[in-house]
C-alpha positions as CSV (number, residue, x, y, z in Angstrom):
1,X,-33.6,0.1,14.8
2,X,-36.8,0.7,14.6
3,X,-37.1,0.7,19.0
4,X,-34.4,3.6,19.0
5,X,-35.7,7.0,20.1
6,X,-35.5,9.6,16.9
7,X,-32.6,11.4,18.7
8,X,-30.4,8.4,18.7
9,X,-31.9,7.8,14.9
10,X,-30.8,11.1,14.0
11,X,-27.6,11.2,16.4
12,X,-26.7,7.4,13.6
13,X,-26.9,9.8,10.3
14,X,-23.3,11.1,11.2
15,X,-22.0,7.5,11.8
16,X,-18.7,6.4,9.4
17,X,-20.8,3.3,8.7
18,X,-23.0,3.6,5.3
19,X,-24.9,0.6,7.0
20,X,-25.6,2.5,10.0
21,X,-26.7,5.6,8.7
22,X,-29.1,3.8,5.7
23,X,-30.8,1.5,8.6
24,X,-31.6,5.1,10.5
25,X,-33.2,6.6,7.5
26,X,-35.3,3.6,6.8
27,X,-35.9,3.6,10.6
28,X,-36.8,7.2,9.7
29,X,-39.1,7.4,6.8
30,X,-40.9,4.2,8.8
31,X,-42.0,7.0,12.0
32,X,-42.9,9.2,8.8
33,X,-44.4,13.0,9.8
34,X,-43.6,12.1,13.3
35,X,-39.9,12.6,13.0
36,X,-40.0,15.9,11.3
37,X,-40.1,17.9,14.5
38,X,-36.7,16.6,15.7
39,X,-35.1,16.6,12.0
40,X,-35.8,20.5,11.8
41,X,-33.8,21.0,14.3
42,X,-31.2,19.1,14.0
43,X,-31.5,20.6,10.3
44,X,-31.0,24.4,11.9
45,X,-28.5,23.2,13.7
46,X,-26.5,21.4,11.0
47,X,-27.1,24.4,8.4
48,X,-23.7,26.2,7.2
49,X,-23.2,29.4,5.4
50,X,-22.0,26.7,2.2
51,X,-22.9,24.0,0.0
52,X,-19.7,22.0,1.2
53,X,-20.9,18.7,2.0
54,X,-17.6,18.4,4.8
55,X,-19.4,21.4,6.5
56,X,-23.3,19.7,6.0
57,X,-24.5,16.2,6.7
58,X,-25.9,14.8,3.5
59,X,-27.4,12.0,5.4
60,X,-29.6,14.3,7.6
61,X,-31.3,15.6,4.6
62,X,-31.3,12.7,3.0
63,X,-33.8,11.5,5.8
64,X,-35.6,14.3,5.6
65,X,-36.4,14.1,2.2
66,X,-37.9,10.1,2.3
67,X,-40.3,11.6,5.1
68,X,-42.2,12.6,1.4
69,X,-45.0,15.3,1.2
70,X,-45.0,16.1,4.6
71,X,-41.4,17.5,4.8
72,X,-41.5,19.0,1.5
73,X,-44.4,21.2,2.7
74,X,-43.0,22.0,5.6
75,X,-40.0,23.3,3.7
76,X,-41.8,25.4,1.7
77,X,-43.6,26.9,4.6
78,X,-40.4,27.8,6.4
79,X,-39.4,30.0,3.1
80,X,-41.2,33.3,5.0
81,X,-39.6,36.4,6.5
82,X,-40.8,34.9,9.9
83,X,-38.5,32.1,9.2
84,X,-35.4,31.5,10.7
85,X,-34.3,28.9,8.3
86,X,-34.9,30.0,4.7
87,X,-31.4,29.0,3.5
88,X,-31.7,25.6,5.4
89,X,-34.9,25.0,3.5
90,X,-33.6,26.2,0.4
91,X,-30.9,24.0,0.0
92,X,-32.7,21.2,1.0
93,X,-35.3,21.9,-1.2
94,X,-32.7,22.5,-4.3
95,X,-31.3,18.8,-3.3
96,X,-34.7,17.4,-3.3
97,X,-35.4,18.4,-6.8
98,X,-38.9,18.5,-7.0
99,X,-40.2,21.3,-9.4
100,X,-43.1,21.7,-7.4
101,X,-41.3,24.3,-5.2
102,X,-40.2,26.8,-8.3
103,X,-43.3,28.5,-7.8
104,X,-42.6,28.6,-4.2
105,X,-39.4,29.9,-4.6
106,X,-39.6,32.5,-6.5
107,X,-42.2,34.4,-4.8
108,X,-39.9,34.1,-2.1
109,X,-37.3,35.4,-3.9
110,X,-39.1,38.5,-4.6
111,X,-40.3,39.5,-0.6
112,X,-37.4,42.2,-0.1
113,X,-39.0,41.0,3.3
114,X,-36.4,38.1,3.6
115,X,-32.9,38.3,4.5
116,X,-30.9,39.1,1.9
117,X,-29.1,35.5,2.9
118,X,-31.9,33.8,2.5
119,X,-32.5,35.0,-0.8
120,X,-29.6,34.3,-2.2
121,X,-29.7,30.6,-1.4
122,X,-33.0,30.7,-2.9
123,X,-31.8,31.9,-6.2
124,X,-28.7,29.6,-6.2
125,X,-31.7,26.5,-5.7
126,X,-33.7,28.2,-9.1
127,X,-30.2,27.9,-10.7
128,X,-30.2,24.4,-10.4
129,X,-33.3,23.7,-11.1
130,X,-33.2,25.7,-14.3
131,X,-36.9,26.0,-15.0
132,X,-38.6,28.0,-17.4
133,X,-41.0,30.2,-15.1
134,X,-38.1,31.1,-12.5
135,X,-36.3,32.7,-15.7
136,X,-38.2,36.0,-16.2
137,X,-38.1,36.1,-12.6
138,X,-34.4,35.9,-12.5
139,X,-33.8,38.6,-15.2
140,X,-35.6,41.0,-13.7
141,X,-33.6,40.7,-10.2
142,X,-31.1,41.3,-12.6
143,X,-31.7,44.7,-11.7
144,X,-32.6,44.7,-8.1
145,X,-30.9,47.9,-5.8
146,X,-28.4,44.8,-3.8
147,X,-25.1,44.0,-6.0
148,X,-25.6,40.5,-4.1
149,X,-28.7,39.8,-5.3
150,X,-27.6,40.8,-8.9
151,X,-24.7,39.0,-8.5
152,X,-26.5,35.4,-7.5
153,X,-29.1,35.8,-10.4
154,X,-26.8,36.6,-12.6
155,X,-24.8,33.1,-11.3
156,X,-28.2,31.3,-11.6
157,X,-29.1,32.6,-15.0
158,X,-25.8,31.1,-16.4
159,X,-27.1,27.9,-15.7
160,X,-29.6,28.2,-18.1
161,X,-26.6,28.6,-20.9
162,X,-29.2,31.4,-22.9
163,X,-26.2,33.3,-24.1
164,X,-29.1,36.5,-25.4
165,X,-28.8,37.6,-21.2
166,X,-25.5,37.5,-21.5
167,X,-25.1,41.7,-22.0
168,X,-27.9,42.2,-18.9
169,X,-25.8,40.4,-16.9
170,X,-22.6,42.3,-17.6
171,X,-24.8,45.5,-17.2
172,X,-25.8,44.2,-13.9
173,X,-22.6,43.2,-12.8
174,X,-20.6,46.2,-14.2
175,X,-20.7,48.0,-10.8
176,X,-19.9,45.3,-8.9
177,X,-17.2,45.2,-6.1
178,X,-15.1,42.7,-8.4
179,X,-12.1,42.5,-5.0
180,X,-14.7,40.7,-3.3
181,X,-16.3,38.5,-6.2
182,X,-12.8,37.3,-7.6
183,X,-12.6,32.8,-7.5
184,X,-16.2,33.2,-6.0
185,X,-19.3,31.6,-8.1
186,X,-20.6,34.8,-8.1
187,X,-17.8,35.8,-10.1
188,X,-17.6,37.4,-13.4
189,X,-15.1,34.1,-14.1
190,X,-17.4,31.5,-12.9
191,X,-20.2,33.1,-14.3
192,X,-18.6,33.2,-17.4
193,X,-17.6,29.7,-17.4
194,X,-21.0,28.4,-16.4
195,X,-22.5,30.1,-18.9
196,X,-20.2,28.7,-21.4
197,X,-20.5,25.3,-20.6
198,X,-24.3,25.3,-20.3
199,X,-24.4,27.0,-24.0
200,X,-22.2,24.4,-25.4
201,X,-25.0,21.5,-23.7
202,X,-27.5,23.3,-25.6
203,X,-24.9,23.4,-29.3
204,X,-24.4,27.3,-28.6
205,X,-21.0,27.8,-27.6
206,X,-19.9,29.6,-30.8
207,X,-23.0,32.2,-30.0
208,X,-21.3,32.5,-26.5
209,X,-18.0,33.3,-27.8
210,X,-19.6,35.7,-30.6
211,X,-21.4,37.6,-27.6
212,X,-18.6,37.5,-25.8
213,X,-16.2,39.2,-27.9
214,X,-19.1,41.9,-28.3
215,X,-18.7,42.5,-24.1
216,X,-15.1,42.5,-24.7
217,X,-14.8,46.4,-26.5
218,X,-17.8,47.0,-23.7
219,X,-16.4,45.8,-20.5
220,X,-12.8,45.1,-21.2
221,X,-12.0,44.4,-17.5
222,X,-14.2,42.1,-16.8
223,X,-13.8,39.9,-19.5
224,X,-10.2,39.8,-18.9
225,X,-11.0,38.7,-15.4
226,X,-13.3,36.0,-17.0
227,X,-10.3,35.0,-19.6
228,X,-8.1,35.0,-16.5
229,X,-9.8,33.1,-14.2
230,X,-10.4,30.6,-16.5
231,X,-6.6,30.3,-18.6
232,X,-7.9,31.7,-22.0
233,X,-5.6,33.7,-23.9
């Protein structure tokens, strides 16, 4: 495939054929830096306001990430208030997986410069790449003035199953418009249930359920929302 035009390459990553869409991305990564032009856009294009892989080709950022050091730094330089795809470049960047962007992403995190969607795709991609530095980071936008941006730190801070920031992120979320947040993973309930499973990976449920039981004679409501959304009696 190698004599197809990077259009028709690109145009092959949505094909129903697995054999298809692997010989475009080895077609791909062979044209290297060349292709990254054409894969941006079809990137901005593609992006969706969700994780959903139904709504997002996998495929297409798939190829994007065997073009190597050359894509990853174009990523990062597209996480800038200039930038009209920060959230595409996040979430490739979270599937990518290379730690090498934490850095990257936190001080992106921090420009109250970036739109506040942005941002919050970048926090969700320090979630899941639960590193150490990102985690001060996270707990102080723990208290930032936008419930949103509380609301996705808090979601990304559960990932690191550290049941101590468990109070600052009821404190952060108390306020919160909880109609809105209700079966989202910004929920109190998800939240919750992150945060639970990740303690118990780390042998620390039985501190979660201690420190949970202290939020209960705190915030009530919400922890009957958690209990709720997640069956507990």
């Amino acid at each position: 495939m190698t004599h197809i035009s990077i259009d028709e390459l690109i145009k092959a990553l949505w094909s129903t054929d697995s054999r298809v869409c692997e010989d475009a991305i080895a077609s791909i990564k062979a044209m290297g830096e060349a292709a990254l032009p054409a894969l941006m856009i079809a990137l901005k294009k593609d992006d969706r306001n969700s994780e959903f892989a139904a709504f997002e080709n996998e495929k297409l950022r798939e190829a994007i990430i065997e073009i190597g050091d050359p894509a990853f730094r174009q990523l990062l330089e597209l996480l800038t208030p200039d930038s009209d795809m920060v959230r595409a470049a996040a979430k490739t960047l979270k599937r990518w997986g290379d730690n090498r962007a934490v850095d990257h992403l936190i001080v992106s995190m921090l420009n109250d410069d970036i739109g506040l969607n942005g941002r919050c795709y970048i926090i969700q991609a320090l979630g899941d790449f639960r590193d150490p530095k990102a985690f001060e980071p996270l707990r102080t936008a723990l208290g930032h003035e936008n419930e949103s941006i509380r609301s996705f730190a808090a979601r990304a801070l559960a990932e690191y199953g550290d049941v101590d920031v468990m109070p600052s992120i009821f404190d952060a979320l108390e306020h919160r418009n909880h109609k809105w947040w209700y079966g989202t993973t910004e929920g109190i309930g998800e939240i919750g249930r992150s945060l639970r499973k990740s303690a118990a990976e780390k042998g620390a449920e039985a501190d979660f359920v201690r420190c949970l039981a202290e939020m209960e004679s705190r915030y009530p409501e919400m922890v009957a929302e958690y209990k709720s959304w997640n069956r507990i009696s």
